[in-house]
MIKOL-712717 format. One record per residue (C-alpha): residue number from 1; residue in one letter; chain; x, y, z. Coordinates in nm, 4 decimals, padded with zeros to 6 digits. Each point is the difference from the previous one (the first is absolute). Layout:
N
<pt><pos>NUM</pos><code>A</code><unit>A</unit><X>X</X><Y>Y</Y><Z>Z</Z></pt>
...
//
This chain:
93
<pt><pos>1</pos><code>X</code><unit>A</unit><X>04.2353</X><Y>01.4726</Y><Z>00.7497</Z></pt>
<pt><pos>2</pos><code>X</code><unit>A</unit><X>-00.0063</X><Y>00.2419</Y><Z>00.3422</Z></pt>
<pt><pos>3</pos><code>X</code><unit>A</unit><X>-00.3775</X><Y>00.1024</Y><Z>00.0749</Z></pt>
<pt><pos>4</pos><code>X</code><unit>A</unit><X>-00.0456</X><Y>00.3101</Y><Z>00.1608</Z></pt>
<pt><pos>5</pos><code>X</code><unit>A</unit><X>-00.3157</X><Y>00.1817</Y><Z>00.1605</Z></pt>
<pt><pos>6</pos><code>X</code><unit>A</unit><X>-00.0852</X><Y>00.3363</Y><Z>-00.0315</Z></pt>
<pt><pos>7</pos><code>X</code><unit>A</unit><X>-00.0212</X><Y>00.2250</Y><Z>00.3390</Z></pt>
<pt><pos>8</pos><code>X</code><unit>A</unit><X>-00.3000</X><Y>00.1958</Y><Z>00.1460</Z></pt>
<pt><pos>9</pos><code>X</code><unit>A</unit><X>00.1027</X><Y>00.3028</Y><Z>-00.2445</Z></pt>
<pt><pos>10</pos><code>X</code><unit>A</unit><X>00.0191</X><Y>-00.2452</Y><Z>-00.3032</Z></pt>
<pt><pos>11</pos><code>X</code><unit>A</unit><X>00.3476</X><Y>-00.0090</Y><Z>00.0019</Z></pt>
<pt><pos>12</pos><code>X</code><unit>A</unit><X>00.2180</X><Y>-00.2766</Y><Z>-00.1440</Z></pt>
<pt><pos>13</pos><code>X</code><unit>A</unit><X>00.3519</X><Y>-00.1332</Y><Z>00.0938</Z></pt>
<pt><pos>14</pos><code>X</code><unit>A</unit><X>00.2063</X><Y>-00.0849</Y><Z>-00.2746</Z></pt>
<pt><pos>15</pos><code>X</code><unit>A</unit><X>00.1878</X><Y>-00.3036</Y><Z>00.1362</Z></pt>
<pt><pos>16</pos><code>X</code><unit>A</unit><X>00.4144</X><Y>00.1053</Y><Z>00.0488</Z></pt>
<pt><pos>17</pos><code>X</code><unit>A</unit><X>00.0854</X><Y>-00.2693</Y><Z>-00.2226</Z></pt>
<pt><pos>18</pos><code>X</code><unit>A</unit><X>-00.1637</X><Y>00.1586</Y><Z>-00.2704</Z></pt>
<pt><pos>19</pos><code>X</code><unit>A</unit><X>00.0587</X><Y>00.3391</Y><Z>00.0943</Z></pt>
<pt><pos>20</pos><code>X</code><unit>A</unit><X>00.3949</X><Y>-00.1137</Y><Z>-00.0065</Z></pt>
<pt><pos>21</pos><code>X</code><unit>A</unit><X>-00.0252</X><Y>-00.1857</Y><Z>-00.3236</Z></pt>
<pt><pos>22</pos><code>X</code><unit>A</unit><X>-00.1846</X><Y>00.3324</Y><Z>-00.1563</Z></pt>
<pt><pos>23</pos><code>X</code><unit>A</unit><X>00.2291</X><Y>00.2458</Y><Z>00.1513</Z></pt>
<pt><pos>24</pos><code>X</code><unit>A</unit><X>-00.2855</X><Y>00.1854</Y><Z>00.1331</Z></pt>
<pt><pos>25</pos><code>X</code><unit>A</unit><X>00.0300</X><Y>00.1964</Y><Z>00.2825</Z></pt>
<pt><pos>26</pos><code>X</code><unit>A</unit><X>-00.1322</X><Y>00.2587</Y><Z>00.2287</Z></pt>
<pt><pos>27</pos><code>X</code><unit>A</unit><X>-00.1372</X><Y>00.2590</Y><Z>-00.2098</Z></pt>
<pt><pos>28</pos><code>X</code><unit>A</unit><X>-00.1069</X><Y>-00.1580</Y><Z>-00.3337</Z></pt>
<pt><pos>29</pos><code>X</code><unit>A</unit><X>-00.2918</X><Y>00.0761</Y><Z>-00.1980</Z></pt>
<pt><pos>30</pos><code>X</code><unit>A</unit><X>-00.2167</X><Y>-00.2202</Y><Z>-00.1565</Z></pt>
<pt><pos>31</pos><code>X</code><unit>A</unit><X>-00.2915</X><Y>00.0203</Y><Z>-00.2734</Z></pt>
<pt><pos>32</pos><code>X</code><unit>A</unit><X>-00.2926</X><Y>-00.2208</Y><Z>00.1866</Z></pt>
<pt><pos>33</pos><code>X</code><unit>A</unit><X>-00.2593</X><Y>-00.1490</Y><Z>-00.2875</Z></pt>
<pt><pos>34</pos><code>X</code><unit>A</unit><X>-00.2871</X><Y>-00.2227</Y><Z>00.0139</Z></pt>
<pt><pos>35</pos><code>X</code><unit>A</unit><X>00.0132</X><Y>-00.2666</Y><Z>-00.2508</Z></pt>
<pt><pos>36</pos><code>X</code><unit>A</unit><X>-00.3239</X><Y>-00.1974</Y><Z>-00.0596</Z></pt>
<pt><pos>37</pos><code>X</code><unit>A</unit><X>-00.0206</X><Y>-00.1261</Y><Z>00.4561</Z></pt>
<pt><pos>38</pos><code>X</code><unit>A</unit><X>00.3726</X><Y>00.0533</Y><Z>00.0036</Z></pt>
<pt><pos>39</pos><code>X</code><unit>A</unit><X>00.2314</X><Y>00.2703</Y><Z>00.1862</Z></pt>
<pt><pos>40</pos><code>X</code><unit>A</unit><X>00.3130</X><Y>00.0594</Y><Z>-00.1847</Z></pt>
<pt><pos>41</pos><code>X</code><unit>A</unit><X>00.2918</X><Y>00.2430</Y><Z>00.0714</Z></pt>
<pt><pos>42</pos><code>X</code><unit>A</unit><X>00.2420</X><Y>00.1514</Y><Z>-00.2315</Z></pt>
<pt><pos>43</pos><code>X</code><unit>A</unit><X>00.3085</X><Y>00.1247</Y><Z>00.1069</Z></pt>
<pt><pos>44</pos><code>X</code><unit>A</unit><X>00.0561</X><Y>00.3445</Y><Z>-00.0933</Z></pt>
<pt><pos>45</pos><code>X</code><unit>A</unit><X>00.3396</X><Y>00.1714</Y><Z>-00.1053</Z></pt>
<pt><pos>46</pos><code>X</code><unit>A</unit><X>00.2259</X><Y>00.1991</Y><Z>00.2325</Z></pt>
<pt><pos>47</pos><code>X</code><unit>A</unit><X>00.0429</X><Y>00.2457</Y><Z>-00.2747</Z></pt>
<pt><pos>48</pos><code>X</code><unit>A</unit><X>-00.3160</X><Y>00.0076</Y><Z>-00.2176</Z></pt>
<pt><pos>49</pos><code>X</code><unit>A</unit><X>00.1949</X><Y>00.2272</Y><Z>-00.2074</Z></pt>
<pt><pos>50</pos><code>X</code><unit>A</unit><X>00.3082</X><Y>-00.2105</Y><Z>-00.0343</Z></pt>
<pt><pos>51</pos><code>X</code><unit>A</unit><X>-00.1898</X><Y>-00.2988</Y><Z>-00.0880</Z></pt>
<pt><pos>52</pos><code>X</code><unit>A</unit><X>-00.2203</X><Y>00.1376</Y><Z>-00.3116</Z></pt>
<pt><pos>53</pos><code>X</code><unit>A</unit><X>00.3514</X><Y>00.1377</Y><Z>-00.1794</Z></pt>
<pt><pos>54</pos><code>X</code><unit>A</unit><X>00.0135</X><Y>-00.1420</Y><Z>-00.2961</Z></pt>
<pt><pos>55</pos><code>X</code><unit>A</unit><X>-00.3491</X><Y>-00.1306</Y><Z>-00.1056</Z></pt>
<pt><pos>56</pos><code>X</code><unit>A</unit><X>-00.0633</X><Y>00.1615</Y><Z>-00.3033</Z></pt>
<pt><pos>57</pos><code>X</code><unit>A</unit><X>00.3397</X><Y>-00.0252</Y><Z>-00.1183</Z></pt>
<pt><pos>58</pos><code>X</code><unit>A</unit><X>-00.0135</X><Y>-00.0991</Y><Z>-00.3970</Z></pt>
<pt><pos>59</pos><code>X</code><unit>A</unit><X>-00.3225</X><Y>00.1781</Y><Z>00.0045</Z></pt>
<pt><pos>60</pos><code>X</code><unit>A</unit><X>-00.0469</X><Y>00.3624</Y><Z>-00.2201</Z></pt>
<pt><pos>61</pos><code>X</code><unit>A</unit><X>00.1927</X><Y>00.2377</Y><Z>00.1409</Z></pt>
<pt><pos>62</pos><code>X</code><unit>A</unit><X>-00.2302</X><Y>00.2989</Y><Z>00.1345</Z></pt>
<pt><pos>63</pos><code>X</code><unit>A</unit><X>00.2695</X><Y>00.2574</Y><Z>00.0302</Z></pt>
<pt><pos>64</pos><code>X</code><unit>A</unit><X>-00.0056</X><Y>-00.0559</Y><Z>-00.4449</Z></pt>
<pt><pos>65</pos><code>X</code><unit>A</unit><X>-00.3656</X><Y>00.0236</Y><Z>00.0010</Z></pt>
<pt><pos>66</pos><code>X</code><unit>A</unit><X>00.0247</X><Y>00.2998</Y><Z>00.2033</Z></pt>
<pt><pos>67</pos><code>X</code><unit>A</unit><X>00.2237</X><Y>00.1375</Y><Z>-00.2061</Z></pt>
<pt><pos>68</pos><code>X</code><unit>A</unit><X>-00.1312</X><Y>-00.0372</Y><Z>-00.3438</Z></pt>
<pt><pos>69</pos><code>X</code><unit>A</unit><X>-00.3452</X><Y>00.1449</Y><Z>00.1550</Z></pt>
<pt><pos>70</pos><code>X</code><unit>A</unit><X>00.1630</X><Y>00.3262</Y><Z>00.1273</Z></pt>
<pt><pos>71</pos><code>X</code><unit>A</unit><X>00.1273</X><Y>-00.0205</Y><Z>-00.3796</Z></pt>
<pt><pos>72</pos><code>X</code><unit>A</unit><X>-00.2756</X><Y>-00.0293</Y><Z>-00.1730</Z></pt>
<pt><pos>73</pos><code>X</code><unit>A</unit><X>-00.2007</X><Y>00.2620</Y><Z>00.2155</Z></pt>
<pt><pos>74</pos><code>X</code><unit>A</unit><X>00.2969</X><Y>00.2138</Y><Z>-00.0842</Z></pt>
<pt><pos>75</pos><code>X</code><unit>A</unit><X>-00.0259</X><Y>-00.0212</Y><Z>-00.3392</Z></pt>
<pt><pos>76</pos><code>X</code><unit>A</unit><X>-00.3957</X><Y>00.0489</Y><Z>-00.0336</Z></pt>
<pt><pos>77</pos><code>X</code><unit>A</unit><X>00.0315</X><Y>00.3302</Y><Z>00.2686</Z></pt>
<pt><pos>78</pos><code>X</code><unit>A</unit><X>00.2594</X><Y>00.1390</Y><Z>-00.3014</Z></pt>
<pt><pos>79</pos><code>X</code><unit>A</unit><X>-00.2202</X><Y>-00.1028</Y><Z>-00.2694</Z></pt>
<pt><pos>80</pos><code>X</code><unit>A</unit><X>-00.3018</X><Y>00.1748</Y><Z>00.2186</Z></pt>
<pt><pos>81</pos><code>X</code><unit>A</unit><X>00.1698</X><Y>00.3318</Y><Z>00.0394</Z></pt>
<pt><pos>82</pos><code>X</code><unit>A</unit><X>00.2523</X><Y>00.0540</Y><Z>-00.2778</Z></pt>
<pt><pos>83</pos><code>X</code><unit>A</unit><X>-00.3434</X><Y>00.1320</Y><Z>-00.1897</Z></pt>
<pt><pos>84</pos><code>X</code><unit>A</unit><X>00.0302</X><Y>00.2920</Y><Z>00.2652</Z></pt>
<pt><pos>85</pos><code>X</code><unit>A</unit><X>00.4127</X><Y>00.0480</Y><Z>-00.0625</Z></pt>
<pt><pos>86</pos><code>X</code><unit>A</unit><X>-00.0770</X><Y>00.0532</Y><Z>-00.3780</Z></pt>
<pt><pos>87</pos><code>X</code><unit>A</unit><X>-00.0332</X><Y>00.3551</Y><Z>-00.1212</Z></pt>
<pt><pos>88</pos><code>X</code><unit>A</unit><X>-00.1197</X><Y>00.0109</Y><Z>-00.3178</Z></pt>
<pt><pos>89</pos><code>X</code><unit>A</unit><X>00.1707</X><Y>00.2551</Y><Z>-00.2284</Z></pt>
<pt><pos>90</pos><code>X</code><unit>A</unit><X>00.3015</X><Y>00.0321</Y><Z>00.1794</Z></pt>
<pt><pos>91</pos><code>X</code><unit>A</unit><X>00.2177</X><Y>-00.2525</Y><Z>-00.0457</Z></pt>
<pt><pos>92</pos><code>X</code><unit>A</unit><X>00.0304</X><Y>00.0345</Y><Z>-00.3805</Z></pt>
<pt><pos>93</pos><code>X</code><unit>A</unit><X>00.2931</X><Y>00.2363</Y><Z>-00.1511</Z></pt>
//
């Protein structure tokens, strides 16, 4: 297990080994978090966007919810006004 030492500025070398075995390079972003006395990085993904397609799949589909809200709203605005489109008296022959 490489031990490394961190600089002046706090800085810490990955060793290349692990870098190489990682695929990290030049330019990567990590999450730092302190667990319990413990430093620990995660590696963050190139695409953050990329790499959360597809979590809720097989979850409720919001685009139905959506859609049977707009519905329903749709319905109780008619209900709310057709008082107002009524004319009493003149619809009857």
């Amino acid at each position: 297990m490489p031990i490394v030492k961190t600089s002046a500025k706090g800085q810490v070398v990955i060793p290349k080994a692990i870098r190489k075995a990682l695929g990290i390079k030049p330019g990567t972003s990590f999450h730092v978090r302190v667990e319990g006395k413990e430093v620990v990085l995660f590696r963050l993904p190139d695409d953050p966007i990329r790499a959360l397609r597809g979590v809720v799949k097989g979850g409720p589909s919001l685009t139905k919810a959506l859609l049977e809200d707009r519905k329903e709203e749709l319905e109780r605005e008619e209900k709310k006004f057709a008082r107002f489109l009524r004319r009493p008296g003149l619809g009857s022959k």
